[in-house]
Phi, psi and omega in degrees: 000136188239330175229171159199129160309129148240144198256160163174188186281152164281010150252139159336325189050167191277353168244117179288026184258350162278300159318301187315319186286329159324304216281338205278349182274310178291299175333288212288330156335281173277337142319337205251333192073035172260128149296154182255140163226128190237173173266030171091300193308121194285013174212188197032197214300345189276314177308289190322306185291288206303292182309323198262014177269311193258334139005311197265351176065088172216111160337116161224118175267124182269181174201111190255135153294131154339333205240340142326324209267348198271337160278035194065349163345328185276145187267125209257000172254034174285181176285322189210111146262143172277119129265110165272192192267311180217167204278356163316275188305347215247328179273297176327303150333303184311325156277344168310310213253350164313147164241028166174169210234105172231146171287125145279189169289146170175216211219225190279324130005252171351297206297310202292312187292336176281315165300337167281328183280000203261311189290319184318312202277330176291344165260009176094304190323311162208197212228018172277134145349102156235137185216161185240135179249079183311052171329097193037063178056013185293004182246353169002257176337315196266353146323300192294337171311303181274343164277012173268348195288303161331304187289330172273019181030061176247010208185105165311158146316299169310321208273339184263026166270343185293341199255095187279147181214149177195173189241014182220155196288322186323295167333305193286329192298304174312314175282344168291294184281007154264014187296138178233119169303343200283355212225033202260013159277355159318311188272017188300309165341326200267337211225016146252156196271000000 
């Protein structure tokens, strides 16, 4: 692995146990020598990630809509911003230049882009690591979700061996990079509650 996406919020959210983990994410990134691939943005938990990646001299690329960047959104000290035409192209790039996916907190945004990249790899289209950086229990709930999908036999085993969760970014980086998708009812132990 050479970048990892993060998808999360343009907000802060009400626990500071979101920032810390931003910041502790972007570090641990570039501690690593891993790029940040990000959606651009200068606040919330995307600003937080961004800074501390490069705090950290760690290559971070945003990838922006126009029309983000034209209310001032864009974060103007990255290594590299993108702009594009729509939040279409922007996630597709954004998995273009990734070799894995991790969620923070973050909202309908996060959710939708993390659930797409979760449908991609269930569809073949590509074969990388996706995990959730389970922040003070905030994925609980979409955990628990996704193994009632299992239990209702609405979501194979396999396909829910696809989504690695860990609660410290270290963890989680480990478990992405030994993740082999081809094999991914192995981590079910790991990624169900």
């Amino acid at each position: 692995m050479k970048r990892i996406c993060v998808f999360c919020g343009s907000s802060r959210g009400g626990d500071p146990a979101f920032v810390e983990a931003a910041g502790a994410m972007g570090e641990t990134l570039a501690g690593r020598g891993l790029g940040l691939v990000y959606g651009g943005g200068n606040v919330g938990l995307m600003g937080a990630v961004a800074d501390a990646a490069l705090g950290a001299d760690g290559e971070v690329i945003g990838v922006i809509p126009e029309a983000l960047e034209e209310k001032e959104l864009a974060h103007r000290g990255v290594t590299e911003l993108r702009v594009v035409k729509s939040m279409h192209e922007r996630k597709a790039m954004m998995a273009d230049l990734a070799d894995g996916f991790v969620a923070l907190p973050g909202g309908f945004g996060t959710f939708e882009e993390f659930c797409e990249i979760l449908t991609w790899s269930q569809l073949g289209i590509h074969r990388k690591p996706a995990g959730i950086l389970n922040v003070a229990g905030y994925y609980d709930p979409l955990l628990a979700m996704f193994d009632r999908a299992v239990e209702s036999r609405l979501l194979s085993r396999s396909n829910r061996g696809l989504v690695l969760c860990e609660t410290s970014p270290e963890r989680l980086l480990d478990l992405m990079a030994a993740f082999e998708p081809g094999d991914s009812e192995k981590w079910l132990d790991r990624t169900m509650t």
